[in-house]
C-alpha positions in Angstrom: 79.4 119.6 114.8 83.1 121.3 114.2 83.6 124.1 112.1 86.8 124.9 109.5 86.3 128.5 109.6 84.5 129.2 112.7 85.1 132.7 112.5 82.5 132.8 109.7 79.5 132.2 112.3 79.8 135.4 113.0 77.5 136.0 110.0 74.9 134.3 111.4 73.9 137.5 113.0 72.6 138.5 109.7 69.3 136.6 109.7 67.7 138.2 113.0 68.7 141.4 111.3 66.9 140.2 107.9 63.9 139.1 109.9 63.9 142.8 111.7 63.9 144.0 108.6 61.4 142.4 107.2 59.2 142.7 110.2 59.6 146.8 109.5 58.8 146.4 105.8 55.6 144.8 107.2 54.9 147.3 109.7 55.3 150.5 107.2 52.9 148.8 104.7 50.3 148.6 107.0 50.8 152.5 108.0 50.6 153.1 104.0 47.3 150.8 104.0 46.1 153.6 106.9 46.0 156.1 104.6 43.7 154.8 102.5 40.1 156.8 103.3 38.6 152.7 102.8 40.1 149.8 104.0 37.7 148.2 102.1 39.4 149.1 99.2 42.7 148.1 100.3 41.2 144.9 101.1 39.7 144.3 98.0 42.8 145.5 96.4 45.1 142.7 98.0 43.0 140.0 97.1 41.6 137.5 99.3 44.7 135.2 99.5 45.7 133.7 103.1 47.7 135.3 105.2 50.3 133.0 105.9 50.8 132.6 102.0 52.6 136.1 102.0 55.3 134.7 104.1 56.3 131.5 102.9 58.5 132.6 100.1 60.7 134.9 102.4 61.0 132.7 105.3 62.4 130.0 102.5 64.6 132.5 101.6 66.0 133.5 104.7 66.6 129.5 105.6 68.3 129.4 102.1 70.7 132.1 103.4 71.3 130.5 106.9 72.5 127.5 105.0 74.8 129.5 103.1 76.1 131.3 105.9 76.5 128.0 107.3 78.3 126.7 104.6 81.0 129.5 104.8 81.7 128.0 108.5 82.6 124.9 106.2 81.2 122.6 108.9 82.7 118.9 109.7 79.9 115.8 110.4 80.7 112.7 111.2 78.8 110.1 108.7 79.0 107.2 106.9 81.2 106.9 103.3 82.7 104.0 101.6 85.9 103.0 103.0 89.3 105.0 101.8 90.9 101.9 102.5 91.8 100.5 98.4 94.1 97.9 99.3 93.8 94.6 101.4 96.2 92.0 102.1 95.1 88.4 102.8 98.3 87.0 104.7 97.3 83.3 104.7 99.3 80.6 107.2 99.8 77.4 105.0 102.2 76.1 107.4 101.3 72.1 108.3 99.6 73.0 111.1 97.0 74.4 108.7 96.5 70.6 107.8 94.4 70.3 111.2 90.8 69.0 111.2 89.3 71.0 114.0 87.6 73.1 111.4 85.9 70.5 108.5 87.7 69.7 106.3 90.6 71.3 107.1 91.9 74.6 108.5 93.4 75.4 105.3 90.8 74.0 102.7 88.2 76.2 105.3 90.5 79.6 105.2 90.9 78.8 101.3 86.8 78.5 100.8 86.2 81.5 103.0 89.0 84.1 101.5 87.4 83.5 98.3 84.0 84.2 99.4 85.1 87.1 100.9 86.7 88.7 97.8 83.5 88.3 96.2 81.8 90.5 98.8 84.1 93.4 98.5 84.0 96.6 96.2 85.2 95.7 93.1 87.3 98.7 93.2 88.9 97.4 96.1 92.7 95.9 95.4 93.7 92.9 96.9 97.5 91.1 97.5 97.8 87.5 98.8 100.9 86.8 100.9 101.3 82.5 102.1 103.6 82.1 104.6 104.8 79.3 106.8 108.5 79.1 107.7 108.9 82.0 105.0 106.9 84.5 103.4 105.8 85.0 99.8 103.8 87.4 97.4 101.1 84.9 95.9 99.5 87.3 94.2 100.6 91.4 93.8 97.8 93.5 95.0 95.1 93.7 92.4 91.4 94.1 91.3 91.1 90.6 89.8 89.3 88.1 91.4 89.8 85.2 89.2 93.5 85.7 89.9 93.4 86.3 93.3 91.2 83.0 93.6 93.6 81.0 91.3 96.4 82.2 93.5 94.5 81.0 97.0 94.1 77.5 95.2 97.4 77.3 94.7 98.5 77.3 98.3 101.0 74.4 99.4 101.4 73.1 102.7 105.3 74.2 104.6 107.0 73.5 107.6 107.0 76.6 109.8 105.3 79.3 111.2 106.8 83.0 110.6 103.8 85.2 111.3 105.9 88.3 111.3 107.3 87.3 108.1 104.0 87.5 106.9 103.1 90.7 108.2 106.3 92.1 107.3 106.0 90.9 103.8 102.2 92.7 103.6 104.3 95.5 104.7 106.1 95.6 101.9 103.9 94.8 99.7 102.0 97.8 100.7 105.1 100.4 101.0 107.3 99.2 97.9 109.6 102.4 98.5 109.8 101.9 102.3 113.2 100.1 102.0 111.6 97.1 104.1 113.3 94.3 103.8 112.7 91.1 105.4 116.2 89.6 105.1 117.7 92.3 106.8 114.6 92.2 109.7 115.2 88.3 110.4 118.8 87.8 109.8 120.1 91.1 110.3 121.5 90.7 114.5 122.8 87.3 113.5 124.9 88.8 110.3 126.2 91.9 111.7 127.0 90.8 115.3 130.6 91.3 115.1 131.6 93.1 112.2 134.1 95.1 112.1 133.1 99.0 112.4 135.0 99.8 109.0 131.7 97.6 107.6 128.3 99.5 108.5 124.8 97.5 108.3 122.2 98.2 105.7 120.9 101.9 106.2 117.4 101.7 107.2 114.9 104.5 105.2 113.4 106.9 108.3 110.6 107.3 108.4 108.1 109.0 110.9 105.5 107.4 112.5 102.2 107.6 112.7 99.5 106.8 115.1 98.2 103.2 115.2 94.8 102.7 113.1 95.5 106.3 110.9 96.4 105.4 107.4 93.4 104.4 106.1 94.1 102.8 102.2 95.1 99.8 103.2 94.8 97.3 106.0 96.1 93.5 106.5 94.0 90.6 107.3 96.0 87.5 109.1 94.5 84.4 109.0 96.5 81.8 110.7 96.1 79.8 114.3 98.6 81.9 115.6 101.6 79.7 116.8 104.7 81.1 115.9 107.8 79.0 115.1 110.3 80.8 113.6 110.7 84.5 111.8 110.3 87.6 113.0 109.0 87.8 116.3 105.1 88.9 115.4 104.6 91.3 117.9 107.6 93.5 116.6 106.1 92.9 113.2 102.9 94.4 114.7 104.5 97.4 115.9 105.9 97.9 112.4 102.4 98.1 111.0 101.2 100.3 113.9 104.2 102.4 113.2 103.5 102.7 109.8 99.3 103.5 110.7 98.0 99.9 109.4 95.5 98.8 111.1 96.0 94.1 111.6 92.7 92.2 111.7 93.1 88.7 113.3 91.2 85.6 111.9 92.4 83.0 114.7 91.6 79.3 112.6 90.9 76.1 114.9 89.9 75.5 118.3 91.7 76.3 121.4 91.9 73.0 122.5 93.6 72.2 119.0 94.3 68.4 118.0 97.5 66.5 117.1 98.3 65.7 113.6 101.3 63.6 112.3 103.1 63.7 108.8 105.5 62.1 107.1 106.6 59.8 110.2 106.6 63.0 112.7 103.6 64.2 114.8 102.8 67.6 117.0 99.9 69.3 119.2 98.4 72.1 117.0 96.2 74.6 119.1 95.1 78.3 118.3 97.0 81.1 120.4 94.3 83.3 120.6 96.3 85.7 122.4 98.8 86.5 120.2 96.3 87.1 117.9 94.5 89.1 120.0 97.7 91.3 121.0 98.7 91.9 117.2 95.2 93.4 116.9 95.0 95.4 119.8 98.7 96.6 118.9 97.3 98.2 115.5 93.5 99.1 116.3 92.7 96.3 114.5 90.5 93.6 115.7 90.6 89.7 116.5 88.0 87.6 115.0 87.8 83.6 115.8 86.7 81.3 113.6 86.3 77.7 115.3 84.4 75.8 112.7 84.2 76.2 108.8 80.9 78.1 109.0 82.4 80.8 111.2 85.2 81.6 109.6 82.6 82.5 106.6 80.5 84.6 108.9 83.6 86.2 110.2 84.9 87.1 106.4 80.9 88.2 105.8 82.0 90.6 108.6 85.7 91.9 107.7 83.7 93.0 104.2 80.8 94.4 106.3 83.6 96.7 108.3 86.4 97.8 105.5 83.6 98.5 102.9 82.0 101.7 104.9 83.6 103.4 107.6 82.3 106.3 110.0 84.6 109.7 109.4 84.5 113.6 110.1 83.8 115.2 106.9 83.0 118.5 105.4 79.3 119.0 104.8 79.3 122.2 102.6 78.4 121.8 99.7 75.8 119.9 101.3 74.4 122.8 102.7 74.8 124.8 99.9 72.4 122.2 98.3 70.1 122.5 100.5 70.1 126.3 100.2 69.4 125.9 96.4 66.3 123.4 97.0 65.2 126.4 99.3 65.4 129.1 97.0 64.0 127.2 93.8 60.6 126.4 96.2 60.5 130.1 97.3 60.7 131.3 94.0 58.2 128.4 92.6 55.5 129.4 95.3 55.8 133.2 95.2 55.0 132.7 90.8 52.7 130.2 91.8 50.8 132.7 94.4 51.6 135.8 92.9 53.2 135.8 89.3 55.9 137.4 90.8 59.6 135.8 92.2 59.9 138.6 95.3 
């Protein structure tokens, strides 16, 4: 256990000095009671009550005020709380690759049926933002608490050509930081359209920023569902830096089987397989983490867990007034015995 203020443990040397005191109270009565020519008498006089009664109230007491003193420390546990993090965003590959049937029906109609389940298993005060991408990105749905619209949105979904990944992420990005200045135009094309330009024309100024560690800002992640064969767009893993930059943590749904299968449409054909290791590199770039999902009922189990992880989360937090609590409970049942015992509170 850490400590705000440590200095105030100093304080803690009070209770020994209590107890001392106490114990002297306890020794002086009993000279008084000497005095007495009959200790019958005295007896008789303090009633027949048990002896250990007498000191229940005052050692409740003096652990009420070690939780106090305690609480002035302002002491930090780590424990369990419902996640800080208020906003999630589903980036969703609906490139034709998605059109694969190594995960019944299809990986998309699978991703589709197990995003939805899995808005219905988070907090309700949880936002949520769709972004589809294939050879570009695009909001599907701004960040919000309603599921029937984000559900609406997800059945929406179109196959593309293409596979920007980074567009996606970049896009969730910007979603999440709408004052950031990111801009995905200037990210994909930016090299190609400013190689050459004469120095009388500066590029775009880019909004500084300082970053962060990887995994720290904790109200909002991104969770990328997609087989993880890049085609075109940013390149991913620079896109994954910008989310580590910016604290974000990436968690990786890799769709399909390794393997993979070849599909054909409209008169052309291609190998589609899952590249778990990009996946696996975007999550260990952010402190994310890769999940795979070969077959339908995987990917469910793998949403059941996402919800699981971003809906509590372990974190260092002050336990004061927690304390201080506990110190009242202790000094309401000292009080309650001594009038129970004695008709008296000290």
């Amino acid at each position: 256990m850490n400590f705000l203020w440590p200095n105030m443990l100093w304080l803690l040397l009070l209770p020994p000095l209590l107890v001392a005191f106490y114990l002297w109270l306890l020794k002086r009565r009993h000279k008084l009671a000497l005095r007495y020519a009959s200790l019958g008498l005295v007896r008789q006089a303090m009633g027949q009550q048990s002896t250990w009664r007498r000191h229940v109230p005052p050692a409740l007491l003096l652990l009420a005020i070690t939780a106090l003193l305690l609480a002035a420390a302002r002491p930090l546990a780590v424990i369990v709380l419902p996640t800080q993090q208020e906003t999630i965003m589903l980036a969703m590959d609906v490139s034709g690759s998605m059109r694969a049937a190594d995960v019944q029906p299809n990986r998309l109609v699978a991703s589709q049926n197990a995003a939805k389940a899995f808005l219905t298993e988070l907090p309700r005060n949880v936002k949520v933002g769709v972004v589809a991408f294939a050879g570009s990105a695009q909001v599907a749905q701004i960040p919000t608490h309603n599921r029937e619209d984000l559900a609406s949105a997800i059945d929406r979904f179109q196959l593309q050509r293409g596979t920007a990944i980074g567009n996606g992420i970049v896009l969730s990005l910007a979603t999440l930081f709408p004052d950031a200045g990111i801009d995905i135009g200037n990210l994909t094309y930016g090299r190609e359209r400013w190689r050459g330009v004469s120095i009388d024309q500066p590029a775009p100024a880019v909004k500084e920023f300082t970053p962060v560690a990887p995994g720290s800002y904790g109200s909002a992640a991104i969770i990328l569902l997609t087989d993880g064969q890049r085609t075109t767009g940013i390149d991913s893993m620079e896109a994954a830096k910008m989310a580590a930059d910016r604290g974000v943590r990436i968690y990786t749904v890799g769709v399909g089987t390794v393997d993979g299968e070849t599909i054909g449409f409209e008169g052309w054909s291609m190998h589609v397989r899952l590249d778990e290791e990009t996946l696996k590199a975007i999550a260990h770039r952010t402190q994310g983490e890769y999940f795979h999902a070969a077959t339908a009922e995987d990917l469910k189990k793998v949403y059941e867990t996402l919800s699981s992880r971003l809906s509590v989360e372990k974190k260092e937090t002050e336990v004061s007034a927690l304390l201080a609590l506990l110190a009242a409970v202790l000094m309401l049942a000292g009080a309650s015995l001594s009038m129970l015992w004695y008709h008296r509170v000290a």
